[in-house]
MIMARLUM-604079 format. One line per 3 residues: number of its first residue (from 1); for each residue x, y, z of C-alpha. Coordinates in steps of 0.001 Angstrom, whole numbers, plus 524288, in hexadecimal, padded with zeros to 5 digits. Layout:
N
NUM) X Y Z; ... .
// end
This chain:
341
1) 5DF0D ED26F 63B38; 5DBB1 EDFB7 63FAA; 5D586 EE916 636FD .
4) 5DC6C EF5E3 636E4; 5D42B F0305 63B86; 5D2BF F0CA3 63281 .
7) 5D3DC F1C07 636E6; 5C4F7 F1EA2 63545; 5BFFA F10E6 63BD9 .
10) 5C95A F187F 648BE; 5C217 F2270 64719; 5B67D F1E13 64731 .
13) 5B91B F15FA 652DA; 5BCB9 F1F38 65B99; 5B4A8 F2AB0 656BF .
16) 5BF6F F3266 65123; 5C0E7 F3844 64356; 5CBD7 F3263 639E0 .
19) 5D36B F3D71 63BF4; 5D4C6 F3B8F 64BAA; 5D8B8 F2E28 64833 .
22) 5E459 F31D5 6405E; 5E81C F3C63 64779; 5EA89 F34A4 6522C .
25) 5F116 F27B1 64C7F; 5FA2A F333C 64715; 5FBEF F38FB 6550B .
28) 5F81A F448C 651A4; 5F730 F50A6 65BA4; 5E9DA F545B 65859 .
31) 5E42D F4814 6606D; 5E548 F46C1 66B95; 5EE7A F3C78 6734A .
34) 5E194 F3558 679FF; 5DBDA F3318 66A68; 5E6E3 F2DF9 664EA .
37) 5E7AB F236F 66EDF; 5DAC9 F2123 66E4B; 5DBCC F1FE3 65F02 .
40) 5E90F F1ACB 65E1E; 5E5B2 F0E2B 66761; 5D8F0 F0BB5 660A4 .
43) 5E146 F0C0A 652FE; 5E8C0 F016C 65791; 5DF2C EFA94 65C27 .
46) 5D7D2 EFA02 64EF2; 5E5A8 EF779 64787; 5E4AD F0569 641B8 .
49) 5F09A F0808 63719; 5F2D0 F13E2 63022; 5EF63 F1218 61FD6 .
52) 5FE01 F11FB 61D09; 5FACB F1038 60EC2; 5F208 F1D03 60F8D .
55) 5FAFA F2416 6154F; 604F5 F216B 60AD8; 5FC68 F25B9 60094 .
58) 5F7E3 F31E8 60769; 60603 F3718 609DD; 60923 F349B 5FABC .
61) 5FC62 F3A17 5F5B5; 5F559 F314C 5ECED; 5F26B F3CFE 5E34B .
64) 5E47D F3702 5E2CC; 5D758 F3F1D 5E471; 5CAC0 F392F 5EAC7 .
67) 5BE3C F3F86 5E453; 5B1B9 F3C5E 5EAEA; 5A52E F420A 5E21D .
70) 5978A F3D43 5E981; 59164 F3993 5DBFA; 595BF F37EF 5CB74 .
73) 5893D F3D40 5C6B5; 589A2 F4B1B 5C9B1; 59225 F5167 5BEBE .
76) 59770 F595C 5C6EB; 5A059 F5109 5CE17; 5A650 F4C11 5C093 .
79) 5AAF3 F5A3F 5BCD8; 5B0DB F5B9C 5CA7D; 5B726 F4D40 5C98D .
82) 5BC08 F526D 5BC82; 5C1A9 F5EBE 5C354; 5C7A4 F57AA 5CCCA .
85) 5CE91 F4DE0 5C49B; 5D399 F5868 5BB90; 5DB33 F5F0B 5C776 .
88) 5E05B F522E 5CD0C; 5E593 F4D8A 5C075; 5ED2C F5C51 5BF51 .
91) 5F2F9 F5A9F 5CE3B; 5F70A F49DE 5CBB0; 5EC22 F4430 5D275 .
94) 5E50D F399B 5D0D6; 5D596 F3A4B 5D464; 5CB82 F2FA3 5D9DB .
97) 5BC6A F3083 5D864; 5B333 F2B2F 5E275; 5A538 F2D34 5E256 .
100) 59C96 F2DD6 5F011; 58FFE F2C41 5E9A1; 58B0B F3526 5F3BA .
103) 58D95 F2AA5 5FE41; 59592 F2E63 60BC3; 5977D F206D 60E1E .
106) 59E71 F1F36 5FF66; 5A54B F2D90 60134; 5AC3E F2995 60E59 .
109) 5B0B0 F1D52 60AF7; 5B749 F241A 5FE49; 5BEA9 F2C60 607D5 .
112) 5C386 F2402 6114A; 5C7AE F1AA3 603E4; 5CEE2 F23EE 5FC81 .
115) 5D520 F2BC4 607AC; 5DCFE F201B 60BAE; 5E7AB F250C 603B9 .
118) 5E047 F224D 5F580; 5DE2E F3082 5F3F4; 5E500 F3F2D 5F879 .
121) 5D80B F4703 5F882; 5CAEE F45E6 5F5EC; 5C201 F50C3 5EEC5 .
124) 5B316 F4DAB 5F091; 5A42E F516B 5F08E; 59E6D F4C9A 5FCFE .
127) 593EF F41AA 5FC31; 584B2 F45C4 5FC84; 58419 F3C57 60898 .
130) 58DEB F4252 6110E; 589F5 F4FA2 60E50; 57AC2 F4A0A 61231 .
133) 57F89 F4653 6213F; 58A45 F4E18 62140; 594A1 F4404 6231C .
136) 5A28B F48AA 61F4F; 5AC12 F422B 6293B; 5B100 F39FB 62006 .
139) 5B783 F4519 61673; 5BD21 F4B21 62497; 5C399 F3E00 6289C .
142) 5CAFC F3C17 619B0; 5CE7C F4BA4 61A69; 5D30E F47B0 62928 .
145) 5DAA2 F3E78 6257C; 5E315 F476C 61B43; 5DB27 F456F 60EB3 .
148) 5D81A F515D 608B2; 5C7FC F545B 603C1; 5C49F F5EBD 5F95A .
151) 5B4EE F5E89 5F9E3; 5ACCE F6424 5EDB6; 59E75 F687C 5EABB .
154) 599AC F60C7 5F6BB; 5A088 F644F 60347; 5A1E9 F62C9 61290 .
157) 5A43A F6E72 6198C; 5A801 F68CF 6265A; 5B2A7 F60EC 61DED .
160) 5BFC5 F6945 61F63; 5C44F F66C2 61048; 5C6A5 F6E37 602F8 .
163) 5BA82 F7052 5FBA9; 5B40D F7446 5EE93; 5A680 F78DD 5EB57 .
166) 59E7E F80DC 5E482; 5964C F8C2D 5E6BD; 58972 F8579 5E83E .
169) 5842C F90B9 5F0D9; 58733 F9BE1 5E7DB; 584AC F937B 5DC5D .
172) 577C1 F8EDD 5E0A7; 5734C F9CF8 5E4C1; 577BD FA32D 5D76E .
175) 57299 F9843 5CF85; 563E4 F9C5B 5D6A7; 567BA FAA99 5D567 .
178) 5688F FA71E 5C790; 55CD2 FA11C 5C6AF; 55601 FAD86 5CC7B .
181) 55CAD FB7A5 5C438; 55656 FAF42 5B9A9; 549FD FB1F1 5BDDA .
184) 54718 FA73B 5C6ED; 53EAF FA99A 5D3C7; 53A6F F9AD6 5D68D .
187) 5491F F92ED 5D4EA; 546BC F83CF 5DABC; 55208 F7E14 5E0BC .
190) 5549B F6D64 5DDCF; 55EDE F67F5 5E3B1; 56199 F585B 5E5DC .
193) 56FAC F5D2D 5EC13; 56AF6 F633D 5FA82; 57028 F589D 60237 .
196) 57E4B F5D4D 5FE20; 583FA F6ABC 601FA; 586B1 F6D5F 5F292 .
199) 5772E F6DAF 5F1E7; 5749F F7549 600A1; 57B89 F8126 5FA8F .
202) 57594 F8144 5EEA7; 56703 F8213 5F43E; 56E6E F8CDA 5FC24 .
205) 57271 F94A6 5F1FD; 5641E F9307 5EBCF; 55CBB F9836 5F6B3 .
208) 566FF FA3D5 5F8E3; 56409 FA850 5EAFC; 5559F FA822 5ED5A .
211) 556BB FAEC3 5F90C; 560CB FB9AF 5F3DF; 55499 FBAA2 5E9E5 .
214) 54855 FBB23 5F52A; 54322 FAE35 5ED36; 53B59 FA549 5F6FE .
217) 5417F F97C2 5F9E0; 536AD F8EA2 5F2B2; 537B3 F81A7 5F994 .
220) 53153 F7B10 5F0D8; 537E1 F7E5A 5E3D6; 54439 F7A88 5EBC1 .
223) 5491A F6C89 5EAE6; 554AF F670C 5F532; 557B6 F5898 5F508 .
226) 56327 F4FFB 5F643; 560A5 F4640 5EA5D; 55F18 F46E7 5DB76 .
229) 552D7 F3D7D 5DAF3; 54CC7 F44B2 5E735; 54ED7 F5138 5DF3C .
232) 54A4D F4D53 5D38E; 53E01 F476C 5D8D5; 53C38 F54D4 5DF22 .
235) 53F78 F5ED2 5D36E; 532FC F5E4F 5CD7B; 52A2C F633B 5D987 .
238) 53208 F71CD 5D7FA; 52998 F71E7 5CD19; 51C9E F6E86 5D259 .
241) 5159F F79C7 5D54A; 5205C F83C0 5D531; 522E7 F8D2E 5CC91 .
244) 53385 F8C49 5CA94; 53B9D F945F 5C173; 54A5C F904F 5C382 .
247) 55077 F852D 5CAF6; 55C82 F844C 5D177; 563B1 F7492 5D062 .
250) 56C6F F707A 5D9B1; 572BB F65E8 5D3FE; 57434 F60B0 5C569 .
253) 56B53 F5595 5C6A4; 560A7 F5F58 5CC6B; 562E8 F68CB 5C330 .
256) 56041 F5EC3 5B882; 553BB F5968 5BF97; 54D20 F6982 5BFEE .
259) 54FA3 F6BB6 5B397; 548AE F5EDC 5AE1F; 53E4A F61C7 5B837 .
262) 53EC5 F6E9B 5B0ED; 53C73 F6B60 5A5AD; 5329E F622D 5A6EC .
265) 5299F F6C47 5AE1A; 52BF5 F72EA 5A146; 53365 F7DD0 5A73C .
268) 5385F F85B4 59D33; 54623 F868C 5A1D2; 54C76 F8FF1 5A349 .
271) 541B4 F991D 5A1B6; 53798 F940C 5AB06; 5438C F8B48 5B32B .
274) 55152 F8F77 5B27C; 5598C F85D3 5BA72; 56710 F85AF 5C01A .
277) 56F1B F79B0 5C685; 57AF9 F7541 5CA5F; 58113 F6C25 5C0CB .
280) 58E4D F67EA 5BC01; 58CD6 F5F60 5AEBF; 58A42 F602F 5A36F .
283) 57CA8 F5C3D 5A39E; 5774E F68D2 5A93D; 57EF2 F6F38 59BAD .
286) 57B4D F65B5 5905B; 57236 F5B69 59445; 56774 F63F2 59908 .
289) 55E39 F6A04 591FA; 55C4B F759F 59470; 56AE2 F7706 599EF .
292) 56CBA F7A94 5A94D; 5722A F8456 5B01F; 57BCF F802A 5B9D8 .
295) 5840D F831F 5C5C5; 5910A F7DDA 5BF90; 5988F F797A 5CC9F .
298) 5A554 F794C 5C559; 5A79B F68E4 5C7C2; 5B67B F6999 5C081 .
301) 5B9CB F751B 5C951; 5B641 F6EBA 5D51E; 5BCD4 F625D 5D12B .
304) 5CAC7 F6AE4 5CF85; 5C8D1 F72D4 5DB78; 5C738 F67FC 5E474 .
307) 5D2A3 F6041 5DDC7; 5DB90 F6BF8 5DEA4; 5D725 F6CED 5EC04 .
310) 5D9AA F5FBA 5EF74; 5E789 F5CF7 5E970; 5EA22 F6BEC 5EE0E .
313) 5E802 F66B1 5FCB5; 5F106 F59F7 5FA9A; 5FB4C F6056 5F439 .
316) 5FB8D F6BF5 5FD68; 607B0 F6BBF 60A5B; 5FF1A F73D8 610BE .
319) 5FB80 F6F82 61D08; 5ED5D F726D 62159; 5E97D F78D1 61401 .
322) 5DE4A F7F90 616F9; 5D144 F795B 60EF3; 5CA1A F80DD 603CD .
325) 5BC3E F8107 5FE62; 5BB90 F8580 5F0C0; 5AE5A F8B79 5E9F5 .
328) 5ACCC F8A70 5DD1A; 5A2B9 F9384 5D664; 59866 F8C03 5CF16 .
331) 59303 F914B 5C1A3; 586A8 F930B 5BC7B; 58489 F8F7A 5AF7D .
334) 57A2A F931F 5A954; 5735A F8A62 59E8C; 565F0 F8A38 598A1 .
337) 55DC7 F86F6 5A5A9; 56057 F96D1 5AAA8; 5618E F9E7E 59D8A .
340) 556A5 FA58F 59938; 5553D FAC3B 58D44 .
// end
């Protein structure tokens, strides 16, 4: 027995996206009459039939949400998941979890799987590996194919989708500006993010704020990699032979790793080291001693935006609805790492 094509094997075939392909099975006027022969014979030829099944489902709306989060360790993405689950359950949908544990390989196949009718949208943070090589065909074939993306914190912007994120650039250079009105003239930077554009436009807003200020860049008090264990093997050499009054975290796990380093240097903290990072939990609040200031990033706002977003998109008659990008405005909330006195 033949085994029946699927839309993306075409594709690949004959060097087309997924969206050419259906295009032209569906005669449509955008392709021209020399493709769809071309792709029409060669469906036949591999026993190519439409997913009547998925079709079904997608004209009767599953009410189902795919959420793809690259990792369950980083607090963050529990608020959002929490935020995003509160709005679906208001608007009568039901929501699905998948987690890409940073891998392209796992992320794609989660797309193609769920948007064969399992699923009416997906809302997700894109994986550390795709962002690395810059790889984001597969979220443009499922949004070719009709399914609707709403991307958070982590984003594309080649990808022609709704999206949420926060002001890491303004954030990052009023967190340092912070730092300086504090007092502050020699502010490291550690960040175990700067493979991911989240972490690019933090170290961005950082060195605006010391240049708004004439401070000298200090490459060596200035720490950029794209792992936790790299970073933490790393931390302690900003401490070697420089002379470092505030530091500037780009992530929770980093800011957790300074301020350990911190303290056992002996750093009287916050008046020798005052330290600010971006965190989300509630172990930058209560389980730290002294307490850190944070960037809140506002997880359970995200999480609603993006839903309302979403089910905004699916529920909407409008044809061609233009796409938004929402900011949200981060906090900073000062704790016992920054207050003096």
């Amino acid at each position: 027995m033949k085994v029946k094509a699927t839309l993306k094997q075409i594709a690949k075939e004959l060097n087309v996206s997924v969206s050419t392909v259906s295009k032209a099975l569906n005669d449509s006027p955008e392709i021209s009459e020399l493709t769809k022969i071309k792709i029409k014979e060669y469906a036949k030829l591999k026993n190519y039939k439409p997913n009547v099944i998925g079709l079904n489902l997608k004209n009767r709306k599953t009410k189902t949400i795919g959420v793809i989060i690259p990792n369950i360790l980083n607090s963050f993405f529990f608020f959002l998941f929490s935020g995003i689950e509160k709005v679906a359950d208001e608007k009568g949908y039901n929501v699905i979890m998948c987690i890409s544990n940073e891998s392209l390989e796992k992320e794609a196949h989660t797309l193609e799987m769920l948007s064969n009718g399992t699923i009416d949208g997906f809302i997700l943070s894109i994986s550390e590996e795709a962002q690395e090589i810059n790889e984001y065909g597969h979220f443009k074939d499922v949004i070719n194919e009709g399914t609707p993306i709403v991307m958070f914190d982590r984003i594309a912007n080649d990808v022609e989708c709704d999206k949420v994120i926060v002001d890491d650039f303004d954030s990052a250079m009023n967190s340092t500006q912070h730092l300086i009105d504090l007092g502050c003239k020699n502010i490291a930077l550690v960040s175990s993010v700067d493979n991911l554009s989240v972490g690019k436009l933090r170290v961005e807003g950082y060195l605006q704020a010391l240049k708004d200020n004439n401070i000298a860049i200090n490459e060596r008090i200035i720490i950029r990699t794209n792992s936790e264990e790299e970073m933490k093997r790393k931390v302690e050499s900003i401490f070697e032979n420089n002379i470092i009054d505030g530091i500037f975290a780009l992530d929770e796990n980093d800011s957790v790793a300074a301020l350990k380093m911190g303290l056992k240097r002996h750093f009287r903290i916050p008046e020798d080291l005052a330290i600010i990072g971006f965190a989300d939990g509630i172990l930058a609040s209560r389980r730290l001693t002294p307490s850190l200031t944070t960037v809140s990033q506002h997880g359970v706002e995200i999480g609603e935006v993006a839903a309302k977003l979403l089910i905004d998109r699916l529920e909407s008659e409008e044809e061609n609805k233009p796409y938004e990008t929402v900011v949200i405005k981060t906090v900073l909330k000062e704790r016992e790492t920054t207050k003096k006195g």
